[in-house]
C-alpha positions in Angstrom: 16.2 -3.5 4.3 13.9 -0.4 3.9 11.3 0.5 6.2 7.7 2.3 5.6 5.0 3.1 7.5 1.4 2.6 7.0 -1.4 4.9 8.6 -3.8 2.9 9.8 -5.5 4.2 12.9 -6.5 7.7 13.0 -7.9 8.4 17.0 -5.2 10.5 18.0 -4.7 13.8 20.0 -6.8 16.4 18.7 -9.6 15.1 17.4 -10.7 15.5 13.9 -9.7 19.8 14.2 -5.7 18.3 14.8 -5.8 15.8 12.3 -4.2 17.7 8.9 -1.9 19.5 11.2 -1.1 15.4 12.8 -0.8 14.1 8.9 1.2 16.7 7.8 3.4 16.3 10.5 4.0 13.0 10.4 4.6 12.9 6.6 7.7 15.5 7.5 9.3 13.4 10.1 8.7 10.4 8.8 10.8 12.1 5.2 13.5 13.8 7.3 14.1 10.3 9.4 14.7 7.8 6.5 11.5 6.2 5.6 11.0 4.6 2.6 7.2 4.9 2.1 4.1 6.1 3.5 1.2 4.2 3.4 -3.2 4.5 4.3 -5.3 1.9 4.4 -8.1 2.2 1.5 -11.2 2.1 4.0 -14.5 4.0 4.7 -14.7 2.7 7.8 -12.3 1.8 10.5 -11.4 -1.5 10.9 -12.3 -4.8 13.9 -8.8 -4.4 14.8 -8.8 -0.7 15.8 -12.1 -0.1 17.5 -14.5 -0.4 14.5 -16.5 1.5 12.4 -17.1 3.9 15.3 -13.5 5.1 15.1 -12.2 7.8 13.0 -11.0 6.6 8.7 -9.5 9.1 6.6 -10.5 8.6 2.9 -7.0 6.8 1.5 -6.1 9.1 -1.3 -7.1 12.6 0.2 -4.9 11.7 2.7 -2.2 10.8 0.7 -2.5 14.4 -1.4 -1.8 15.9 2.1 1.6 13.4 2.4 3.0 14.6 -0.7 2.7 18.1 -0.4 4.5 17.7 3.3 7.4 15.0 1.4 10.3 15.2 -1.0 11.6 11.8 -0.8 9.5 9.1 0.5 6.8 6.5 -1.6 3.1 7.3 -1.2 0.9 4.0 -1.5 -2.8 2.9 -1.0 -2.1 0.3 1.0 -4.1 -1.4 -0.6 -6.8 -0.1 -2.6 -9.7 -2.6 -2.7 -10.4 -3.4 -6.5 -14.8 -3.0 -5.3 -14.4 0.7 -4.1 -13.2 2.2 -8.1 -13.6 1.9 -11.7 -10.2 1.0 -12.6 -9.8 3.6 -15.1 -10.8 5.6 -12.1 -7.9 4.2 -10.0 -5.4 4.7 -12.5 -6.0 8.4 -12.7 -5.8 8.9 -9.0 -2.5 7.3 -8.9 -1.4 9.1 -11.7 -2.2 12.0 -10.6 -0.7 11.3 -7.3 2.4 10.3 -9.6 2.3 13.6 -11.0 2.0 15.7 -8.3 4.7 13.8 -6.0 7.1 14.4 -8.6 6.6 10.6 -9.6 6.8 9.1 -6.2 3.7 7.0 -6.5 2.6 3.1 -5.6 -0.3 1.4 -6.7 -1.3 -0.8 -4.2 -3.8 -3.2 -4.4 -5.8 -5.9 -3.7 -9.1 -7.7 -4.1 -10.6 -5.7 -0.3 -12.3 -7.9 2.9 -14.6 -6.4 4.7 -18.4 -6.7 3.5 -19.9 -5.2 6.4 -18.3 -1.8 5.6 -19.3 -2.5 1.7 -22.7 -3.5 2.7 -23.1 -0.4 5.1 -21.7 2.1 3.0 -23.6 1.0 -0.5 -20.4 -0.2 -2.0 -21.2 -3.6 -4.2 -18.7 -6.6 -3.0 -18.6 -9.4 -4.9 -17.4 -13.0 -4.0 -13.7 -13.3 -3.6 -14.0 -15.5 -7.1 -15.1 -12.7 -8.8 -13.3 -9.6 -6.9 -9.7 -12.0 -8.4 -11.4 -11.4 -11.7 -11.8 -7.6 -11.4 -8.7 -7.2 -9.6 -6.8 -8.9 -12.8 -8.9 -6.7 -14.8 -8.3 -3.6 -12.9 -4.2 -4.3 -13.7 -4.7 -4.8 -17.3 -6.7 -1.7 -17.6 -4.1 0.4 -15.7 -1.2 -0.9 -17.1 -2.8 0.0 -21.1 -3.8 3.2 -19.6 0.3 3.4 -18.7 1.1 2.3 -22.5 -0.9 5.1 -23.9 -2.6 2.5 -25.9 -6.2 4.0 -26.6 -7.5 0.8 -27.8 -11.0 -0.2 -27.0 -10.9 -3.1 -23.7 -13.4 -5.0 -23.1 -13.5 -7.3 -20.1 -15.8 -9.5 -18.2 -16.6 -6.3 -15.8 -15.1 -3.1 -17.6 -15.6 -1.7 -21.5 -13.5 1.5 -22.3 -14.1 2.6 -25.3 -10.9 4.7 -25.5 -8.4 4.1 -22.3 -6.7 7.5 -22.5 -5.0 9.7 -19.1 -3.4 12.9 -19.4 -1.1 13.8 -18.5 0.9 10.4 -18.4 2.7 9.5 -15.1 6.2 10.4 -14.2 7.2 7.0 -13.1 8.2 5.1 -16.1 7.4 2.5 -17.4 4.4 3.4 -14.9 3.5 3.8 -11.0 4.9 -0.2 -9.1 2.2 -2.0 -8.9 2.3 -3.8 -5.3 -0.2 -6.8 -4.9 -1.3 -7.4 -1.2 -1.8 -10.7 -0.4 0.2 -13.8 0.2 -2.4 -16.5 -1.4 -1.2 -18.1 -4.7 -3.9 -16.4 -6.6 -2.7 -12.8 -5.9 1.2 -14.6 -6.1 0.1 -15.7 -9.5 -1.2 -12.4 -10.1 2.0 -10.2 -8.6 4.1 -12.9 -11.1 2.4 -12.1 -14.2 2.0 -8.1 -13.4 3.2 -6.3 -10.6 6.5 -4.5 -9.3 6.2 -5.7 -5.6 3.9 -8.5 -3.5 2.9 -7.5 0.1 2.6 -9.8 3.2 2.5 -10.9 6.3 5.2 -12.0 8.3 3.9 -15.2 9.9 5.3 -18.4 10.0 4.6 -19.7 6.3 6.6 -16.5 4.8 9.5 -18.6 3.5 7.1 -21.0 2.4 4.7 -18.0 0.5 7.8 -16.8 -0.8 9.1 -19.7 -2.2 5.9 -20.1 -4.1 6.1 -16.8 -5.4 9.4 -18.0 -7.2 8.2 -20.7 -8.0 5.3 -19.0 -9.6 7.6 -16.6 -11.3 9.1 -19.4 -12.9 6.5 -20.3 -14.6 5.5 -17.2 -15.8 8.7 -16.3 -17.5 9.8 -13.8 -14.9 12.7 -12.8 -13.0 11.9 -13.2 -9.4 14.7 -11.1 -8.2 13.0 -8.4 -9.8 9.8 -8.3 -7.6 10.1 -6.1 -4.4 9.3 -8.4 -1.4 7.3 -6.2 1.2 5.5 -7.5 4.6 3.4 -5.4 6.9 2.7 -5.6 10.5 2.0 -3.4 13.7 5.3 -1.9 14.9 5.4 -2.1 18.6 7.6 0.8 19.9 7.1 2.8 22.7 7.3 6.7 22.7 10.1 6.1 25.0 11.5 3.8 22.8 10.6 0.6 24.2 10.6 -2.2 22.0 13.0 -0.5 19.6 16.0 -3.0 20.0 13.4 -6.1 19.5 12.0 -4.3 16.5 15.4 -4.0 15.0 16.2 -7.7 15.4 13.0 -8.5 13.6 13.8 -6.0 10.9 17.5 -7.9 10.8 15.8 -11.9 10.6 12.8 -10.7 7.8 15.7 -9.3 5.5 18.1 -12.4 6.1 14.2 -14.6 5.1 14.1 -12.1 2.1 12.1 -9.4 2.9 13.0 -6.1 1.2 11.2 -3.4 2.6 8.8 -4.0 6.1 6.1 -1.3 6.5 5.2 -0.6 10.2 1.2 0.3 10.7 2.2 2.9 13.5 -1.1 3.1 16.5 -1.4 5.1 19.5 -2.8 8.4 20.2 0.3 10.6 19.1 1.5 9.1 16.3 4.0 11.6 15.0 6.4 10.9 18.5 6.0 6.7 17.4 7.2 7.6 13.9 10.0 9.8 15.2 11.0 7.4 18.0 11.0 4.3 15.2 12.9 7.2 12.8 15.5 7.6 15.6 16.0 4.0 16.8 15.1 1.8 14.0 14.8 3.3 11.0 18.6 4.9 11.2 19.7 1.3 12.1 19.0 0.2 8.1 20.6 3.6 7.0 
């Protein structure tokens, strides 16, 4: 089992002066103490489930610039970019770049993106789900010819490049992982046909969503073993450590159900202690 974290709330000591001084910090504990991956939610505006759009959001990938220059070892991921916010030819450079400049440590994560209030207040068009499926299988063929080098004019039912080039090309070879969020059998379809990794929740249908996915995989033709099997949820710890024990167990049963790596949105007003705390009592536990 390896573990992650996800930034997800951002009202913590400090204020906004604090808050690159707060990232930077936890990117370096969260390297030094084992994590896999370090996640940020791709919003504008904060979400229902921390206090709404009144509450402080840092733009996704600015933040995650600020992660790699404090990290030598850990994943950086959009988790997960919302397919309405880019052009995917736009996304691909961004992770590419983040690729590059992490010394090839870089995720694409995404998905087709929920909230239409934020879309609607911040001038962002937001399809129906119907169609966002349709860009965000677009959005994965673009990237992965931009990854080919094949210049190739694409035209799609939402996207025409007339010549799909990046420089420079990513570190990561073949290309960046490709992590789907999502545990519907659309976006399992999807991560079956194209991506590295499928992200989920850990309620009580994940054996049956994962047994779809290999099911799904065997139809496509692929390998299910090789697909990275990732859930994310809140991790409750304590700064004094409570909660640490229970967390571990839960860590223990998701791996035994087939979870690979679990990625803990970490809350609370001092954020770096709760990664270091989880570091110390968790994280070192799946060493």
């Amino acid at each position: 089992m390896k573990v992650g974290l996800e930034l997800g709330e951002f009202g913590w000591d400090g204020g906004p002066a604090a808050m690159g001084r707060t990232v930077a910090e936890i990117a370096t504990v969260a390297d030094a103490a084992g994590y896999d991956l370090i996640g940020v939610g791709d919003h504008v505006w904060q979400g229902p489930h921390a206090g709404g759009p009144e509450m402080p959001q840092l733009e996704c990938f600015t933040t995650l610039g600020v992660i790699a220059a404090n990290t030598r070892r850990c994943r950086l991921a959009p988790i997960v970019a919302g397919v309405h916010f880019r052009a995917p030819a736009l996304l691909a450079k961004m992770v590419t770049t983040l690729d590059v400049l992490s010394g090839g440590r870089a995720v694409l994560g995404v998905g087709t993106g929920w909230d239409a209030d934020e879309a609607a207040g911040m001038g962002f068009a937001f399809p129906s789900l119907t169609e966002r499926f349709t860009m965000l299988e677009e959005t994965l063929e673009i990237c992965l010819q931009l990854w080919r080098g094949d210049e190739r004019p694409f035209e799609g039912r939402h996207h025409t490049l007339a010549r799909p080039l990046i420089e420079p090309k990513s570190l990561s070879r073949p290309h960046p992982p490709i992590m789907l969020g999502g545990g519907g059998r659309k976006t399992l379809r999807l991560v079956a046909r194209h991506a590295d990794a499928c992200n989920v929740y850990p309620g009580p249908d994940l054996a049956e969503k994962l047994d779809l996915l290999r099911a799904l995989c065997a139809e496509e033709g692929r390998d299910y073993d090789t697909i990275e099997k990732t859930c994310i949820f809140p991790f409750a710890v304590g700064e004094d450590g409570t909660g640490a024990g229970e967390l571990t167990d839960e860590l223990h049963r998701l791996g035994e159900a087939g979870i690979d790596t679990a990625i803990g949105i970490v809350s609370g007003a001092n954020p770096v202690r709760q990664v270091a705390v989880i570091g110390d009592k968790v994280v070192s536990a799946f060493a």
